[in-house]
Steps between C-alpha positions, in 0.01 A plus 500: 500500500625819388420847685476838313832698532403883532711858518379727736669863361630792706737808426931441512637815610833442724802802508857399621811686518928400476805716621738491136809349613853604446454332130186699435300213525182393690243233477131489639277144414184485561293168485165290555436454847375171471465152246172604441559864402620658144514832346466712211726806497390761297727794641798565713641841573823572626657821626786588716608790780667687269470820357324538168760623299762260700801440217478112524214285604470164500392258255157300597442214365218253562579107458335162666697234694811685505676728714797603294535701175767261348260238508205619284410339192188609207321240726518701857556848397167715518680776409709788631505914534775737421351669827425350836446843642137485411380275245186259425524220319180345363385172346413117681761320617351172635588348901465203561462294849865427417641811342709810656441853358794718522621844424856544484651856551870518304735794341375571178740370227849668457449654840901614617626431858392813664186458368459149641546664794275775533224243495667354806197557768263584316178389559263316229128425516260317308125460540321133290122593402287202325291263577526195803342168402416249765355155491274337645398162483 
């Protein structure tokens, strides 16, 4: 005997924040809080402390199941932004029970020593918006 699997559907909306490190680099994941949850992200915006017209801000760039830049492929990459000071990208990007958003926070390309470093400390933010599937069965 077989029982009718339903989704019950309620708003995603969770905001994080990372301290850049002394690379310039910070991470923030943000994932299904149980088996029986997914998602559907349909916007993330970043921003950072900085200044407006700061010189050099980071690089945001949104991937799943992977916490490090050097590891994205055409297959985890949702995309990236020349500017993480305040920025919102758009589109689905599917969670799953077993999946890991995340929104890595680097120098943009080309970026010189000193510049690395003035993103030292700074602080990045993101906020998820979408849609939270759970089931019920």
């Amino acid at each position: 005997m077989s029982f009718p699997v339903t989704e019950t559907e309620g708003q995603l909306r969770y905001a994080s924040s990372v301290k850049l490190d002394a690379t310039g680099q910070g991470v923030l994941t943000f994932d299904p809080a149980s088996a029986r949850e997914r998602w559907e992200v349909t916007s993330v915006i970043v921003s950072t402390n900085q200044a407006a017209d700061a010189v050099v801000v980071p690089v945001a760039t949104i991937a799943k199941n992977t916490t490090q830049v050097s590891e994205l492929s055409q297959g985890n990459s949702s995309g990236a932004s020349w500017s993480g000071n305040l920025d919102v990208f758009a589109g689905q990007v599917d969670i799953s029970p077993a999946d890991y958003l995340s929104v890595l926070f680097s120098p943009p390309p080309g970026s010189t020593a000193g510049q690395i470093a003035a993103l030292a400390g700074v602080i990045a933010y993101a906020t998820i918006t979408g849609a939270r599937f759970t089931r019920r069965g």
